[in-house]
C-alpha positions as CSV (number, residue, x, y, z in Angstrom):
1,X,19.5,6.3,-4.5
2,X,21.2,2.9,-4.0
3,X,22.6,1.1,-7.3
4,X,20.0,-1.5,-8.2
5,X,21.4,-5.0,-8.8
6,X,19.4,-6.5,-11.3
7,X,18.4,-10.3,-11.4
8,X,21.8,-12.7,-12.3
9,X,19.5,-16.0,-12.6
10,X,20.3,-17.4,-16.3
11,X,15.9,-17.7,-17.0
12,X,14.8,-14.8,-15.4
13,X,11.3,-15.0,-16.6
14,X,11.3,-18.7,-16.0
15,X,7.9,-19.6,-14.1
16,X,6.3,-16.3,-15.0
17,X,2.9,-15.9,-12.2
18,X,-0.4,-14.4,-13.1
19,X,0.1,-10.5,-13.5
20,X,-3.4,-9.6,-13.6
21,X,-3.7,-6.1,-12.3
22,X,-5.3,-5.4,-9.5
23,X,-4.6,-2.2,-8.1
24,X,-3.1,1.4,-9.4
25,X,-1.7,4.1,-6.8
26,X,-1.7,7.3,-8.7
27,X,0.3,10.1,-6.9
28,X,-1.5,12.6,-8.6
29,X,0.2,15.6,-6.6
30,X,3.0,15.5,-4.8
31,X,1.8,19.1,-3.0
32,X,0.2,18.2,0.6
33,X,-0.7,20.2,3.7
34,X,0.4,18.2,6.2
35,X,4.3,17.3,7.0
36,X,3.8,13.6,8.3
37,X,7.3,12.4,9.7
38,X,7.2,9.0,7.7
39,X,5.8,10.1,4.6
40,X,7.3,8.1,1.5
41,X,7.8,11.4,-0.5
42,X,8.4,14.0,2.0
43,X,5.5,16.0,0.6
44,X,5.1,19.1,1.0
45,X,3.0,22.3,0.0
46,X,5.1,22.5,-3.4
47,X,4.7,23.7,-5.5
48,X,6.2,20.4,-7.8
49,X,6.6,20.5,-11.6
50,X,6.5,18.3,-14.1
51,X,2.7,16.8,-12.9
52,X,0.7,15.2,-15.3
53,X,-1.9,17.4,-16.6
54,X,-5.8,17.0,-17.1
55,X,-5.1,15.3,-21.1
56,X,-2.2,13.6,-20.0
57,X,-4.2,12.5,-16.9
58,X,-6.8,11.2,-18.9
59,X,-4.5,9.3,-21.7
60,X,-3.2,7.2,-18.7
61,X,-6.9,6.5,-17.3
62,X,-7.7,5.1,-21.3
63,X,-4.2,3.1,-21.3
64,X,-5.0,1.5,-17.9
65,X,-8.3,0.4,-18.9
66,X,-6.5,-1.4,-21.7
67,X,-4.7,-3.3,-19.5
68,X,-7.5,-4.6,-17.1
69,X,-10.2,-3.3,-14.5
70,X,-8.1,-2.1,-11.7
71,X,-9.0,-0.2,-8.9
72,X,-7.6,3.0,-8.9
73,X,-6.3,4.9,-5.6
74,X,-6.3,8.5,-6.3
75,X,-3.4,9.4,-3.8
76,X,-0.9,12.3,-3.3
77,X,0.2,13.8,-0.9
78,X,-2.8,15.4,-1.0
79,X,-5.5,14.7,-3.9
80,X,-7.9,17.4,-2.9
81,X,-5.0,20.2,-3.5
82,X,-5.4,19.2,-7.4
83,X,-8.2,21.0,-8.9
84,X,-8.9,18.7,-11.8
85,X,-9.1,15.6,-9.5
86,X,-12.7,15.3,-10.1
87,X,-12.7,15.5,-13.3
88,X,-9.9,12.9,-13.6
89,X,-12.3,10.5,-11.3
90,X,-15.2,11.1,-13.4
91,X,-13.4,10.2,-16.1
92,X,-12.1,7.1,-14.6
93,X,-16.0,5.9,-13.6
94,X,-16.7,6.4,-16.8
95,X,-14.0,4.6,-18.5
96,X,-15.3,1.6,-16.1
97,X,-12.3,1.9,-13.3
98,X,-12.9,1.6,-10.0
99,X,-12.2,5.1,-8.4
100,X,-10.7,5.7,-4.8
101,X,-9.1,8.2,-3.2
102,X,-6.9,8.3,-0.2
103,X,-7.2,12.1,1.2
104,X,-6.0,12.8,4.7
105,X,-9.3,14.3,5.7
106,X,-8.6,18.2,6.8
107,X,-9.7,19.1,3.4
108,X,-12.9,17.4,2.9
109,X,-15.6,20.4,3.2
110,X,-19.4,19.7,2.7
111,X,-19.4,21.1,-1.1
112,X,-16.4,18.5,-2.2
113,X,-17.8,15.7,-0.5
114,X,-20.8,15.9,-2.8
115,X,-18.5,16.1,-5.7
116,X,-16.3,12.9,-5.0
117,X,-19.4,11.2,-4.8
118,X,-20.9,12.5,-8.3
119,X,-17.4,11.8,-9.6
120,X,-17.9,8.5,-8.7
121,X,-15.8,8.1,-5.8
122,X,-16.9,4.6,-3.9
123,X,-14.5,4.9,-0.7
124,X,-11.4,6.8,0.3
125,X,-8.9,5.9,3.3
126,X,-8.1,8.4,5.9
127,X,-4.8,7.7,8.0
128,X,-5.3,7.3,11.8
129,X,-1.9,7.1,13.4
130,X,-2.8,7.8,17.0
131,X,-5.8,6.8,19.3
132,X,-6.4,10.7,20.2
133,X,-5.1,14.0,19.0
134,X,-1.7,14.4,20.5
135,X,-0.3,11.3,19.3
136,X,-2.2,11.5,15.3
137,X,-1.3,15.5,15.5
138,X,2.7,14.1,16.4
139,X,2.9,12.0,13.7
140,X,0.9,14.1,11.1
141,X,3.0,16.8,11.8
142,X,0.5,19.5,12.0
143,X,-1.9,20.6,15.0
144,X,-5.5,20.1,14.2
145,X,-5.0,17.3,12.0
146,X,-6.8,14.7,14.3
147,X,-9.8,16.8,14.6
148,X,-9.4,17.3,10.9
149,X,-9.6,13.7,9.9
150,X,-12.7,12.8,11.9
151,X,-15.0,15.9,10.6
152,X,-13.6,14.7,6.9
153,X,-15.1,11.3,7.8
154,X,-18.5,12.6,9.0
155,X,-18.5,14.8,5.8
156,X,-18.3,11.8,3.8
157,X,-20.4,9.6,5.2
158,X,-22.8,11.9,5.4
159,X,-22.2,12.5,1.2
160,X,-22.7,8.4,1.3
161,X,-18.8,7.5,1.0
162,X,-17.6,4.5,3.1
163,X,-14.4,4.9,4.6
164,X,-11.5,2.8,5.6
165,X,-9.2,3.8,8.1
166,X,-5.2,3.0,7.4
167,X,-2.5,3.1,10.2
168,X,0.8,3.5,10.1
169,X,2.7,1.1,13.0
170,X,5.5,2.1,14.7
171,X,7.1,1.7,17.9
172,X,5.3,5.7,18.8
173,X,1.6,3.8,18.6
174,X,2.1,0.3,18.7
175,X,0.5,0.2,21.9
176,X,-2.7,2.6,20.5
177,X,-3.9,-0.2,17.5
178,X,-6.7,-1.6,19.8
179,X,-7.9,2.0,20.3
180,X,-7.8,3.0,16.6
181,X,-9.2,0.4,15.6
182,X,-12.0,1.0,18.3
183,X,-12.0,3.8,17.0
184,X,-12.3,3.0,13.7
185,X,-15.8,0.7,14.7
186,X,-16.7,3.4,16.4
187,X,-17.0,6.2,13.5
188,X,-18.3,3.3,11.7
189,X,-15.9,2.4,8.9
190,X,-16.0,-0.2,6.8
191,X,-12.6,-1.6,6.4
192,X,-9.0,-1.4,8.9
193,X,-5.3,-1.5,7.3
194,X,-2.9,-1.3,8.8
195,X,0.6,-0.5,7.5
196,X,3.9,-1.4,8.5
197,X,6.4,1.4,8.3
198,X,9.1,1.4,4.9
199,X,11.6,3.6,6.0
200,X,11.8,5.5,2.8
201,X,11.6,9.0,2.0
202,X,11.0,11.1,5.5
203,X,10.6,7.4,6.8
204,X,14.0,7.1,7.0
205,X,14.7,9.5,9.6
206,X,12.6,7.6,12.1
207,X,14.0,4.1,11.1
208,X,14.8,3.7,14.7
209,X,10.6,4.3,15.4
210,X,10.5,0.5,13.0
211,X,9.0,-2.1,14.9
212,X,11.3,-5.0,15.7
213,X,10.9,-8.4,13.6
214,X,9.4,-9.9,16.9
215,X,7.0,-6.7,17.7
216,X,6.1,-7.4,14.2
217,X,5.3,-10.9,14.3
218,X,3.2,-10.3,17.7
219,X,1.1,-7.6,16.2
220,X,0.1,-9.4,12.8
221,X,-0.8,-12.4,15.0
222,X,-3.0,-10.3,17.3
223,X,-4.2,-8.8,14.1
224,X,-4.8,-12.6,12.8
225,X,-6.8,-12.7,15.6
226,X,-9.4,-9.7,15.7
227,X,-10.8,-11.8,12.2
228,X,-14.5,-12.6,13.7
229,X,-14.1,-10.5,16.4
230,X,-15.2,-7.0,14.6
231,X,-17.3,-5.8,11.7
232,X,-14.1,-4.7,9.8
233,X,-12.7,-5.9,6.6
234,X,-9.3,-6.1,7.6
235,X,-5.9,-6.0,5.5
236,X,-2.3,-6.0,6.7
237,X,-0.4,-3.9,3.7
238,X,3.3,-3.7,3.3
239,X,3.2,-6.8,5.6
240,X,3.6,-9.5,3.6
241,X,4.3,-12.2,6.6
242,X,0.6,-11.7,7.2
243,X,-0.2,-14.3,4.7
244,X,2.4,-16.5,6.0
245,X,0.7,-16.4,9.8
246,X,-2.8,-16.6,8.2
247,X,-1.9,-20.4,6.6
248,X,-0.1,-21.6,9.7
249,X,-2.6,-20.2,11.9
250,X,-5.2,-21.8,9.9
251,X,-3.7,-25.0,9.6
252,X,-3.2,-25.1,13.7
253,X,-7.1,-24.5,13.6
254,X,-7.6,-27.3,11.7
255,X,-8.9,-24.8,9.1
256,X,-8.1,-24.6,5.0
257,X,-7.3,-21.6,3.7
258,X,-10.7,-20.8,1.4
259,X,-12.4,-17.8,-0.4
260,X,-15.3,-19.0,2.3
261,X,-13.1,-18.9,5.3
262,X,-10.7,-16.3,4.9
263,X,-12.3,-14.2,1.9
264,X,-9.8,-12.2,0.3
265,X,-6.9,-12.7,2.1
266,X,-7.3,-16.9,0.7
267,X,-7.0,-15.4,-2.9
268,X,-3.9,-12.7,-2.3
269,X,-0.4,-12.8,-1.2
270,X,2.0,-9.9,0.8
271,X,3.9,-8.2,-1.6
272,X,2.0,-6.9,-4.9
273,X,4.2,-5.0,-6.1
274,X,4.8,-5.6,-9.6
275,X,2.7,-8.5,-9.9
276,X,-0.6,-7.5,-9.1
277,X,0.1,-4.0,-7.8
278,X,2.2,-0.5,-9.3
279,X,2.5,2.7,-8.0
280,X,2.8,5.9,-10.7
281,X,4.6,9.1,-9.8
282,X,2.9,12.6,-9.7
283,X,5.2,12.8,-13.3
284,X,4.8,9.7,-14.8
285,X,7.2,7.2,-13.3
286,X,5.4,3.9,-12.7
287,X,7.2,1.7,-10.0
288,X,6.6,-1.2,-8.3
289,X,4.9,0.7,-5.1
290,X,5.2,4.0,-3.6
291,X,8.3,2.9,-1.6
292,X,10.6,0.7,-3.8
293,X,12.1,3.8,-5.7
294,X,12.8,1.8,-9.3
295,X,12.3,3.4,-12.3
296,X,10.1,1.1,-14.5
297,X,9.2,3.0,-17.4
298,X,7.5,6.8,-17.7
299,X,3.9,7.2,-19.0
300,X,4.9,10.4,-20.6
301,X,7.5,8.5,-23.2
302,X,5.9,4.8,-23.2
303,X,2.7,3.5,-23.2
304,X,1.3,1.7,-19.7
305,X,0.6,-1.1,-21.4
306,X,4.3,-1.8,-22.2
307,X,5.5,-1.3,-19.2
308,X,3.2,-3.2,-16.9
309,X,3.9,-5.9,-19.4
310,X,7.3,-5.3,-20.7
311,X,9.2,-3.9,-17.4
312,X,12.5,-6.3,-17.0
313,X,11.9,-5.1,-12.9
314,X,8.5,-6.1,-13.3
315,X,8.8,-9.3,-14.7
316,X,11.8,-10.5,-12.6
317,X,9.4,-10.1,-9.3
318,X,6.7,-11.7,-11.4
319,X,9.0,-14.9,-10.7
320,X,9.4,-15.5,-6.8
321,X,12.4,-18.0,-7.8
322,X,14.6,-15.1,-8.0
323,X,14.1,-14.1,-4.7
324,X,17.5,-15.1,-2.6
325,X,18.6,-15.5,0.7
326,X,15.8,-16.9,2.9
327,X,12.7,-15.5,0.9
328,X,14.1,-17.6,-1.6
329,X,14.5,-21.1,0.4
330,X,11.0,-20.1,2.2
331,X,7.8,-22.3,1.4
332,X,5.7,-19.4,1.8
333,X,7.2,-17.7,-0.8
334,X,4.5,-17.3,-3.3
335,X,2.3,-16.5,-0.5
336,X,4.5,-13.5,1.4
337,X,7.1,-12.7,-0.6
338,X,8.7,-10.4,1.6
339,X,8.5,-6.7,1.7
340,X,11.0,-5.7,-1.8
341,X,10.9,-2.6,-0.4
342,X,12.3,-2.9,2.9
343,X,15.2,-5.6,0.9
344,X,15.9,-3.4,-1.4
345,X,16.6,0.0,0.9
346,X,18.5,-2.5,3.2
347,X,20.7,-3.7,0.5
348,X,20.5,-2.1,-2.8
349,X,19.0,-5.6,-3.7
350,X,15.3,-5.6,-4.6
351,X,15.2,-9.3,-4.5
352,X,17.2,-9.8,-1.4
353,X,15.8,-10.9,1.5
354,X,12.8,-9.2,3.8
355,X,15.1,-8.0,6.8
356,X,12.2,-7.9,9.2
357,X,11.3,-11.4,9.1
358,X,11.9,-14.0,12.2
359,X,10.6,-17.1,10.4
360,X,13.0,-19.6,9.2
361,X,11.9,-21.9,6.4
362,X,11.7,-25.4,6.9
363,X,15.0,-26.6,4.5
364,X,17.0,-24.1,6.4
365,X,16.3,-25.3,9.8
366,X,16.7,-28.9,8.2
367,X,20.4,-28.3,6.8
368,X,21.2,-26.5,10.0
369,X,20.1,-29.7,11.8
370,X,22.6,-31.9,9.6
């Protein structure tokens, strides 16, 4: 892991921003199936120790809902490999959470597709990476994984669980998102993410797969502009320029950025992570997300509650005036962000700059003009 360099600013919590939390990615197993080539934390069958177990699993559900209402991804690897995981998400519904789960589909059977929904399950996210089987089966790593996706997705629909599909871009598919998200229409989901890759974990051995920053800005543009044009809620994740090309495209449109014209995406920003957003580890380990590897705090030694509150990591990305380089000079900052992920595996440096950006902020192309 690189060293982490921590914030030098003199007031780092200086302009602290709303923290309210939103959103709670629980790895609840790191044991998966599948062998995907960019997954975050090349999963595998396991087996992995030191996983949280049903009690402990519980005593985080009753510290979250202390904190706030979130909605709670049940994610993994693979969720369904966990044999408690119902009981964990009826435990959740009952403790007034939102429960979701994000299984990749091959292991969704007629008899556990009833039970997500008794548990209380309101949507999970299955990963399409390719437009047909050769390409999703490429990336997933395993034959049959295509085929196993789409009968998980009839199996739940037919249980009464919306779906959402998620995509992964990189240069292997970036020509196939049209199609998927055809696709996705077409098997009649409810929501589109897509997901731009963070070469971290098994990620990093196909850095070279990462879409350029021009690639990038193309594709969240088209993206931009599929808004009216399908039935899909859609959301760009780990894409945090997104919000900076939704308020200039907006503003060439004559448009302002509203609840009413833009629905969520008016009353969100790029990067969560920390502020409205965490990711905890199949042991404990709460980070910012899944793919900024910082340690934060462990559920197992300190309560949630002190750490989504407490965190020194957290609350330095809690104030975008720390962020340097150009993220720091940008106007959109409290809008994008920039990807502390992709800055921090770039340079060690969390708050350094997003290295996949092409915009230049206004005062920088105003002192270069001087």
């Amino acid at each position: 892991m690189k060293p982490i360099e921590t914030n030098k600013t003199s007031h780092p919590h200086k302009g602290k921003v709303n923290s309210t939390l939103r959103l709670v990615a629980w790895e609840t197993t790191r044991n998966c199936n599948l062998s995907c080539i960019h997954c975050r934390a090349a999963a595998t069958q396991g087996p992995y120790s030191g996983e949280l177990d049903t009690e402990s699993s519980f005593r985080l559900l009753d510290q979250i809902a202390q904190v706030g209402q979130p909605i709670i991804i049940l994610t993994g690897g693979e969720p369904l490999l966990r044999q408690d995981i119902f009981e964990i998400s009826a435990y959740g519904t009952k403790k007034g959470l939102k429960m979701v789960m994000a299984p990749n589909g091959t292991m969704i059977t007629e008899s556990n597709a009833k039970q997500m929904a008794d548990a209380g399950i309101k949507r999970i996210s299955i990963s399409i990476d390719g437009a047909e089987k050769e390409s999703h089966d490429g990336f997933r790593g395993v034959k049959g994984a295509f085929e196993g996706a789409l009968r998980g997705i009839q199996l739940a629909k037919e249980a009464g669980i919306e779906f959402q599909v998620n995509t992964t871009i990189t240069k292997t598919n970036l020509d196939q998102i049209p199609k998927i998200q055809d696709l996705a229409i077409e098997l009649g989901a409810v929501a589109h993410h897509i997901f731009l890759l963070v070469p971290t974990g098994r990620g990093k051995y196909i850095v070279d797969q990462e879409i350029t920053s021009d690639e990038y800005e193309s594709t969240l543009n088209w993206f931009y502009d599929q808004r009216g044009k399908t039935p899909l809620q859609l959301k760009a994740t780990c894409a945090p320029h997104y919000y900076r090309i939704l308020r200039q495209r907006a503003k060439q449109e004559g448009q302002t950025v509203s609840y009413k014209t833009h629905g969520l995406d008016a009353v969100t920003r790029g990067c969560l992570g920390g502020t409205g957003f965490c990711f905890i580890s199949h042991t404990g380990t709460v980070q910012p997300c899944g793919f900024l590897d910082l340690n934060c705090g462990d559920v197992t030694k300190k309560s949630f509650e002190d750490i989504w509150n407490h965190s020194e990591v957290f609350l330095s990305l809690r104030n975008y005036d720390n962020l340097k380089g150009k993220c720091g000079k940008c106007e959109f900052k409290r809008v994008c962000g920039g990807c502390r992920a992709r800055a921090y595996e770039a340079t060690g440096d969390y708050l350094a700059e997003e290295p996949l950006c092409s915009y230049q902020p206004v005062s920088t192309l105003k002192s270069e003009l001087k």
